[in-house]
C-alpha positions as CSV (number, residue, x, y, z in Angstrom):
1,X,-13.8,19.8,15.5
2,X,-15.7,16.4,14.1
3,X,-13.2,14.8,11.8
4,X,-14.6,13.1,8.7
5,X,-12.5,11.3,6.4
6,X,-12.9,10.6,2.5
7,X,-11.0,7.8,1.2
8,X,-10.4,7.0,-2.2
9,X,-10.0,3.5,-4.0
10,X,-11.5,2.5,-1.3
11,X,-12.4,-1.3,-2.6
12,X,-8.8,-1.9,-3.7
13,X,-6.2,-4.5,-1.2
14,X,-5.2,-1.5,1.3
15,X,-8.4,0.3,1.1
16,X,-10.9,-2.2,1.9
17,X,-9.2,-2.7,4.9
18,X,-7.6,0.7,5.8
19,X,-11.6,1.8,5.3
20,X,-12.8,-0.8,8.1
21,X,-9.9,0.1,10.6
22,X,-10.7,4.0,10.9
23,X,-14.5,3.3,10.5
24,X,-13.6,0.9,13.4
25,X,-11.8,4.0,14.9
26,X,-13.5,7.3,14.3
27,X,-17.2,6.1,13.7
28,X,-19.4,4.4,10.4
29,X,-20.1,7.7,9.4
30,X,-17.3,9.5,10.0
31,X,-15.6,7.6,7.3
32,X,-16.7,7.8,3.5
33,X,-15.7,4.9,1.2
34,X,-15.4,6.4,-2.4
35,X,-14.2,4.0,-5.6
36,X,-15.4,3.9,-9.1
37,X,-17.0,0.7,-8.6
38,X,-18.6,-0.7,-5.4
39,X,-16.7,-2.9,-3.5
40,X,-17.2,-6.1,-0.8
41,X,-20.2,-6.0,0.9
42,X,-18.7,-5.6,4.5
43,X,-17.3,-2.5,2.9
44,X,-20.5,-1.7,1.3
45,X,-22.3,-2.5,4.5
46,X,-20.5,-0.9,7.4
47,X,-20.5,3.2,6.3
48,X,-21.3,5.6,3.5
49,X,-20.0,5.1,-0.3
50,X,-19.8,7.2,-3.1
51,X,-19.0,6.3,-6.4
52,X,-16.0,8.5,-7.3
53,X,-13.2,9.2,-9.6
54,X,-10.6,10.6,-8.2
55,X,-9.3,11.8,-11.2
56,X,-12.6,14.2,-11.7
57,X,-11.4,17.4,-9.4
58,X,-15.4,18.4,-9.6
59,X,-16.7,15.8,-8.6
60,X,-14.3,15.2,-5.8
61,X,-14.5,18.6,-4.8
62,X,-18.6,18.1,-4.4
63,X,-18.3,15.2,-2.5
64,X,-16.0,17.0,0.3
65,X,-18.3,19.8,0.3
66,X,-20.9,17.8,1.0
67,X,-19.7,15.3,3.5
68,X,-17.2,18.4,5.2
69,X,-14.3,16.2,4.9
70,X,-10.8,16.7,6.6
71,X,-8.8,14.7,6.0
72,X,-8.5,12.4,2.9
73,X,-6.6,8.8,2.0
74,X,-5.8,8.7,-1.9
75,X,-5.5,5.0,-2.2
76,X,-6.3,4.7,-6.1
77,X,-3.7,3.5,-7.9
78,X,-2.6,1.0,-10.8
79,X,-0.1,-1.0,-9.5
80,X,3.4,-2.3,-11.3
81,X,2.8,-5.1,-13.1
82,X,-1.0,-3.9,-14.3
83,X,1.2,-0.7,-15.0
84,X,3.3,-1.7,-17.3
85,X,0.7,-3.2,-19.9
86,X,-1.2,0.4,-19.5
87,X,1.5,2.9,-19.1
88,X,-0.4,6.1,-19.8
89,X,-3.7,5.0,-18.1
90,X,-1.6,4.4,-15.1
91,X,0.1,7.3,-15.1
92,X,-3.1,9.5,-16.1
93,X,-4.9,7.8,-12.8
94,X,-1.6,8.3,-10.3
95,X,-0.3,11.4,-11.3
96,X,-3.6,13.4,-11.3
97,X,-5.2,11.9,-8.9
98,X,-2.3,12.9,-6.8
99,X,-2.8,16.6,-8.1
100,X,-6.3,16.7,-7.3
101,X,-5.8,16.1,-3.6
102,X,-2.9,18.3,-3.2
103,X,-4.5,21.4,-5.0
104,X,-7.8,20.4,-2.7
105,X,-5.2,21.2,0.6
106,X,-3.6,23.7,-1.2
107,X,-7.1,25.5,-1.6
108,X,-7.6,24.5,2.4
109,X,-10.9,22.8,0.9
110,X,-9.2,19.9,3.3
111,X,-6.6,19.7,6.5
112,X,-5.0,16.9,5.8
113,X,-3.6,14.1,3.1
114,X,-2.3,10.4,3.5
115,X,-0.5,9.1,-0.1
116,X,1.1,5.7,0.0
117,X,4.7,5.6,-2.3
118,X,6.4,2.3,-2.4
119,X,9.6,0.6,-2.7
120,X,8.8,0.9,-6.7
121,X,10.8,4.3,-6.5
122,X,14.2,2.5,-5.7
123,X,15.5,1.0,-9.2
124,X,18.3,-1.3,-10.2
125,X,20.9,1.4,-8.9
126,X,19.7,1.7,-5.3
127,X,22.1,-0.4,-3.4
128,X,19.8,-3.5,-2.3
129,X,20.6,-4.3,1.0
130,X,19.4,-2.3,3.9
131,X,18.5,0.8,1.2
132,X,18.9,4.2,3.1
133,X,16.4,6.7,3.0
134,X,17.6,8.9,1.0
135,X,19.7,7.7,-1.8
136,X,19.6,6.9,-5.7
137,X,16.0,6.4,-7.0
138,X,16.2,5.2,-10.7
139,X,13.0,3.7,-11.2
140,X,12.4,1.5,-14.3
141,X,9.3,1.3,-14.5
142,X,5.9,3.3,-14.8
143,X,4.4,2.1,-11.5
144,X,7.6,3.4,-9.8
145,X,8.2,6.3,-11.9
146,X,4.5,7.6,-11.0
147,X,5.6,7.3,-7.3
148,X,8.9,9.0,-7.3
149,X,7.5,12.2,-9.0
150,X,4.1,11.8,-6.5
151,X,7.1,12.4,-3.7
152,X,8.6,15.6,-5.2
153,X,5.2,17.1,-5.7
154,X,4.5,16.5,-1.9
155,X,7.2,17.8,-0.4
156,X,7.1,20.9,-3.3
157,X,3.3,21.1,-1.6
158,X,4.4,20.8,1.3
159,X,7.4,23.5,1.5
160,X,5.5,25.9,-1.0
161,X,2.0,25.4,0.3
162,X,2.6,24.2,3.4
163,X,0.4,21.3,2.8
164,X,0.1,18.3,5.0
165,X,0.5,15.8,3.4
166,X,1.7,12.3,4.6
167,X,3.5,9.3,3.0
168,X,5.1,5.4,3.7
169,X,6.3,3.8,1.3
170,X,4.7,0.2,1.3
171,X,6.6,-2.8,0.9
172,X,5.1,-5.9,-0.4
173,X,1.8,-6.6,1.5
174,X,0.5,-9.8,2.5
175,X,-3.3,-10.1,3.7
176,X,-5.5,-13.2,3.9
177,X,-8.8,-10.4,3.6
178,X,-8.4,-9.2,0.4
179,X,-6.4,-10.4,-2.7
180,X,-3.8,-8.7,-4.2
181,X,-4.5,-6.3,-7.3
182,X,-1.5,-6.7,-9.8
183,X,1.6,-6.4,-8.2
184,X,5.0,-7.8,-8.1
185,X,4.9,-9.2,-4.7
186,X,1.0,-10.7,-5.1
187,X,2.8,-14.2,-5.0
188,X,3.5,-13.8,-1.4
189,X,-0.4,-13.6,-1.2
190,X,-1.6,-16.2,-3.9
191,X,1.2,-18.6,-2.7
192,X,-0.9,-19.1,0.8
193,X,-4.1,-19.5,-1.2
194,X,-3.1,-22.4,-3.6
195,X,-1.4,-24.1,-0.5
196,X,-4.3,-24.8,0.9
197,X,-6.5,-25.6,-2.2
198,X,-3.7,-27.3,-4.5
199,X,-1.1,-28.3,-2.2
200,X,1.7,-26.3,-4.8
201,X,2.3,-23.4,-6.2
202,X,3.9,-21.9,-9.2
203,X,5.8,-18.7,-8.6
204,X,6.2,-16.2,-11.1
205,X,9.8,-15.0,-9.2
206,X,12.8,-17.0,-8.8
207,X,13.2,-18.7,-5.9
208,X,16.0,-16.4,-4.5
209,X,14.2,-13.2,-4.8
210,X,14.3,-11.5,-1.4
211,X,11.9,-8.4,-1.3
212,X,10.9,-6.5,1.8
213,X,7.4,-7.8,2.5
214,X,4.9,-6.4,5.5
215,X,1.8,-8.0,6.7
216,X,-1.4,-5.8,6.0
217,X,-2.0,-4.9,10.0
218,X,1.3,-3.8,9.7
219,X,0.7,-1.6,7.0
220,X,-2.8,0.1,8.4
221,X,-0.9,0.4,11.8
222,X,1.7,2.7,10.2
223,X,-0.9,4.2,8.5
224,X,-2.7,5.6,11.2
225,X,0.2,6.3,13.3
226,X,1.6,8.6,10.9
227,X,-1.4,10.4,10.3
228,X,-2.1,11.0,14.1
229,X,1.4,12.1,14.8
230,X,2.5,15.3,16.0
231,X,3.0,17.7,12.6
232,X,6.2,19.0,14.2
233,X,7.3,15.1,14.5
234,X,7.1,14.4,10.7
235,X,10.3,15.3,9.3
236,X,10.4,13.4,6.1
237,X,7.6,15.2,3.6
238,X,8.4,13.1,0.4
239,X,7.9,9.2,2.0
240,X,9.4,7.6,5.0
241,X,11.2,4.4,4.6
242,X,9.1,1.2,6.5
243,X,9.8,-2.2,6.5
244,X,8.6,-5.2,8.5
245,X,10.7,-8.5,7.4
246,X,12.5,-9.6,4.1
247,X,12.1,-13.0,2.4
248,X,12.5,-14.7,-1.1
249,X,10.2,-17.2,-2.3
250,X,12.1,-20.4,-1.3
251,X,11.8,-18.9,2.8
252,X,7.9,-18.7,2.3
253,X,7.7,-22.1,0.8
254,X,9.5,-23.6,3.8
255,X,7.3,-21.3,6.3
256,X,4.6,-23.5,5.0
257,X,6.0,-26.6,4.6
258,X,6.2,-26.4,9.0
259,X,2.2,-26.1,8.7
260,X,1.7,-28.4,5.0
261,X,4.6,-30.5,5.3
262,X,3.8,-31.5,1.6
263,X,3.5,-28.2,0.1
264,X,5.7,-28.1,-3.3
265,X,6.6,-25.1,-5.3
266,X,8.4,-24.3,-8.6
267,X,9.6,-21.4,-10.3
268,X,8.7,-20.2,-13.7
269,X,9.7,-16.8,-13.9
270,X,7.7,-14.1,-15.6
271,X,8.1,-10.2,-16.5
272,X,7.9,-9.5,-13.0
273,X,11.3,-11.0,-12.6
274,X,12.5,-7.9,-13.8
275,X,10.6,-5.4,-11.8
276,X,11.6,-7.4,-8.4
277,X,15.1,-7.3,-9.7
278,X,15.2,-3.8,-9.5
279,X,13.8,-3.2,-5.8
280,X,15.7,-3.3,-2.7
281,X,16.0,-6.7,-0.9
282,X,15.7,-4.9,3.1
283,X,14.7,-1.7,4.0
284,X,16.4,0.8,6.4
285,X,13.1,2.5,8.2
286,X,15.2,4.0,11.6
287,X,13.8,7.3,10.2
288,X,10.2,6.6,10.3
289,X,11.5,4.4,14.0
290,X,13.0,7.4,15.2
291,X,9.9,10.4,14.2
292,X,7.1,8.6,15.1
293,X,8.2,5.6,17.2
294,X,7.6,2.8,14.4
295,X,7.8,-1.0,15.0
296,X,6.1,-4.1,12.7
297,X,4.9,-6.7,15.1
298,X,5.0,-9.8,12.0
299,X,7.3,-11.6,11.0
300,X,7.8,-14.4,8.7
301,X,6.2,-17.0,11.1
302,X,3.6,-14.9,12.6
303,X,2.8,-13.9,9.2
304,X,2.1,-17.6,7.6
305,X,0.3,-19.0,10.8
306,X,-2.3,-16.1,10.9
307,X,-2.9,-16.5,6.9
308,X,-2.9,-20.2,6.9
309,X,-5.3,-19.7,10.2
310,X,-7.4,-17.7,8.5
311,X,-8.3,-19.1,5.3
312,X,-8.7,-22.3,6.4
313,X,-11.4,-20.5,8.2
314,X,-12.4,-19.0,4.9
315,X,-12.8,-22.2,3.3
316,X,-14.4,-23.9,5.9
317,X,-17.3,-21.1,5.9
């Protein structure tokens, strides 16, 4: 059977790229972009679009009708820190987008479902260092509440429904293609940026913050490894555990300082001191390592030589 694939929020961090990696994989055409505004145009460019709520069942419904989609990628989301200035718009757009997709499968209208949690579910009782996968999940705020009770409804789909549904949960993602869309880790991104045009940065974080961070081919690696595994294989239907490499601000600043010996940073801590403060500082993932062979192939180093690489590049063209 031809596999066509809908993916929705498309134009956001993850799905901008995430879009260009399976279109890369399965075919242009094969691979429908949908947001509810149009997004870059190699996006635009490279494969179908469709402007899309994901929120509208109907309309979402239509558009995998008409495209006979399979399998679908429910990237829209509002992230933490945008969160929490629009609780119930956030919460509206998570929470029922999520519904949508799994009532969709439910109604075998499509095979299969990828829905990214994140290490927003943990909360300021999750023991920090090397957090299990199972154990307390407090969250404190709406980003991470959103995300906790997305992971009951798909393993309640799952177990009820037998729905497949698929989930990681994200750690901070660093990517010199696209920029960050109000999150609580977005200074590991804008840090690289003002390096190179400003020669300092201000970070919103103290400099001791350590929060598991991943670079973006990272994340779209895991991505499409989870979704091509084995069913039998994925034992964990709420969201696997994945991490790549932990780091505070302070570590990134001297990452760059090898490369822009006079880089300079200072610390002005913000509102989104509090949401870091809840999250884990490392990640234990052997459960995602063990089911369906995961490994991150950045680290720190590798991470800030490929951005730094790559938008000099930027600026230069």
């Amino acid at each position: 059977m031809q596999k066509y694939i809908l993916i929705l929020g498309a134009c956001g961090q993850i799905g901008t790229e995430l879009t260009l990696a399976l279109r890369e994989k399965f075919g242009n055409d094969h691979v429908i972009a949908s947001d509810i505004r149009e997004g870059s145009e190699n996006l635009m460019q490279s494969g179908p679009f469709e402007i899309l709520d994901a929120t509208n069942y109907d309309a979402l419904e239509e558009v995998i009708a008409y495209y006979e989609i399979n399998e679908i990628y429910l990237m829209a989301a509002m992230l933490s820190a945008t969160a929490e200035k629009f609780p119930m718009r956030a919460w509206n757009l998570n929470m029922n987008s999520l519904f949508n997709v799994l009532n969709l499968a439910k109604e075998k209208k499509v095979d299969k479902i990828f829905w990214p949690s994140s290490i927003a579910v943990f909360g300021p009782n999750t023991p920090k260092e090397n957090t299990a996968q199972n154990t307390i999940m407090e969250p404190s705020t709406v980003y991470g509440i959103s995300k906790q009770s997305g992971e009951r409804w798909c393993e309640y789909y799952h177990k009820k429904f037998n729905v497949d549904v698929r989930s990681i949960r994200y750690p901070g993602l660093i990517s010199w293609k696209t920029m960050p869309g109000g999150g609580t880790t977005d200074y590991a991104v804008e840090i690289y940026h003002k390096a190179l045009s400003q020669g300092q940065y201000t970070c919103f974080l103290k400099k001791d913050t350590a929060l598991p961070m991943m670079f973006m081919d990272d994340a779209i690696k895991a991505t499409l490894q989870i979704m091509e595994a084995n069913t039998e294989t994925i034992r964990v239907r709420s969201s696997y555990n994945l991490s790549a490499m932990s780091f505070n601000p302070e570590d990134m600043a001297k990452s760059i300082q090898q490369f822009i010996p006079d880089f300079k940073i200072d610390y002005e801590p913000d509102f989104r001191q509090a949401i870091a403060d809840s999250w884990p500082s490392s990640i234990d993932d052997s459960k995602a390592r063990k089911d369906w062979n995961w490994q991150a192939d950045f680290n720190l180093q590798r991470t800030t030589e490929t951005m730094l690489t790559n938008l000099k590049k930027q600026q230069t063209n």
